[in-house]
C-alpha positions in Angstrom: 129.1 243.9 97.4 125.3 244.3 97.8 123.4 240.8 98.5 119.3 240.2 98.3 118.3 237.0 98.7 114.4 237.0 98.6 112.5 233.8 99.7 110.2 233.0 96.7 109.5 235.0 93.2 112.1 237.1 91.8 112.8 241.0 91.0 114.7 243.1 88.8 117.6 244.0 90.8 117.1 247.4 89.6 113.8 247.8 91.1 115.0 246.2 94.5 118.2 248.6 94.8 115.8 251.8 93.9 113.0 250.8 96.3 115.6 250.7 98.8 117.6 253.7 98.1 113.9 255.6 98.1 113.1 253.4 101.5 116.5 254.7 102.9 116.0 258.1 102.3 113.2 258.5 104.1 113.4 256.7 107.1 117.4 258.5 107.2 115.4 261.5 106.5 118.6 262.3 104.5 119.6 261.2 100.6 121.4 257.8 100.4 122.2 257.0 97.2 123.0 252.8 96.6 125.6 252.6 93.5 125.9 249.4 91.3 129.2 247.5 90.1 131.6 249.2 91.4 133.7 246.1 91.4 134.4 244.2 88.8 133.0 240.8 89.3 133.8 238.9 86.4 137.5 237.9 87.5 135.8 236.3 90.4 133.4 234.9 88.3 136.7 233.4 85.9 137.9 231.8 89.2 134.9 230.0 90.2 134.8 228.9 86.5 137.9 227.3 86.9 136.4 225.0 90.6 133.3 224.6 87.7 131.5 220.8 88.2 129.5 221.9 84.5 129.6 225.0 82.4 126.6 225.1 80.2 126.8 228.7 78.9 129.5 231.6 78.8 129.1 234.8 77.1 132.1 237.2 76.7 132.9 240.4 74.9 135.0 239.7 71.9 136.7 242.7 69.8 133.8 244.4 71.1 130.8 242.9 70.2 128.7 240.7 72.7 129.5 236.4 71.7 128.4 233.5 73.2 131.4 231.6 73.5 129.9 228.5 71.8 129.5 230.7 68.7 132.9 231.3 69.0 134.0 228.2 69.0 132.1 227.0 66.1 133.3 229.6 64.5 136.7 230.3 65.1 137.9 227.3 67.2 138.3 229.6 70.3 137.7 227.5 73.4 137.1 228.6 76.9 141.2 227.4 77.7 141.9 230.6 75.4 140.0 233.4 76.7 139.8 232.6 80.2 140.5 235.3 82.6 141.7 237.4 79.4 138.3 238.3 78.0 135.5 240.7 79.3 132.3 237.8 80.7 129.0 239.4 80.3 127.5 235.8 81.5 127.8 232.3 82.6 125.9 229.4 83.8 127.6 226.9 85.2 127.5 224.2 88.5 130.0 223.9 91.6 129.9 221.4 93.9 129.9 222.1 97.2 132.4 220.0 99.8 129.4 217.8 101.4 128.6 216.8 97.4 125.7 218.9 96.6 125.6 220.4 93.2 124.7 223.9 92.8 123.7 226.2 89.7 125.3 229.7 89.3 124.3 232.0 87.1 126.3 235.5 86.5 124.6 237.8 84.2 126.7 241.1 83.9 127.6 241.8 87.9 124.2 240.3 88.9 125.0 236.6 90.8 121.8 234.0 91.2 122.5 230.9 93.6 119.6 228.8 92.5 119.2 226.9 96.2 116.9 227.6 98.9 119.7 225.9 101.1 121.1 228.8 103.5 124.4 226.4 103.7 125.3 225.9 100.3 123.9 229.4 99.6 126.6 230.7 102.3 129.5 228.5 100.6 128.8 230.2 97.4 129.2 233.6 98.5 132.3 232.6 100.8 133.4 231.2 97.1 132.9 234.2 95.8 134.7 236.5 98.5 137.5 234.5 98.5 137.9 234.7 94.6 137.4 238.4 94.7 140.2 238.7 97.1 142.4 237.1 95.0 
């Protein structure tokens, strides 16, 4: 797992993994390459669904075509009880609460994670979170 957590603003994570594969290579004077999702992070993200305080938005891969599960369940009557853990998720929004009662927003969009806190703590009990469901 590759973490960047930047202080203010926000990047394309693209541009912040090249700039540092390019920055490693030449201060390594040797060629480093930085790959992307090798894991799959959307069972993890299923798990942390489940500890979910709020899920606002899920988007999963159904018979192969990209649906918001919303859409799905307006029109099909497929809830997220029936595709969880089964389905491909492309992207979620959703809140945990951490232990001391602080709600937190999560947002996964296809193996890219964004803790919306400037708290180092609750930032830190996310990606424990995380670990733990990846482990699983």
């Amino acid at each position: 797992m590759f973490v960047v957590r930047m202080s203010a603003g926000s990047a394309q994570l693209g541009e912040v993994v090249d700039a540092l594969d390019e920055k490693l290579d030449r201060e390594l004077d040797i060629s480093i390459d930085v790959h992307r999702d090798l894991a799959d992070s959307s069972n993890a993200i299923w798990k942390l669904l489940d500890d979910a305080t709020w899920i606002g938005s899920v988007v999963i891969r159904f018979r192969g075509q990209r649906k918001p599960l919303a859409e799905l369940r307006e029109e099909r009557g497929i809830g997220l009880e029936d595709v969880a853990h089964e389905s491909s998720l492309l992207e979620a929004d959703f809140i945990l609460e951490t232990p001391w009662g602080d709600p937190v927003n999560v947002i996964y969009e296809e193996g890219k994670i964004e803790v919306a806190t400037g708290d180092d703590t609750t930032h830190e009990y996310v990606l424990q979170l995380l670990e733990t469901a990846r482990s699983r």
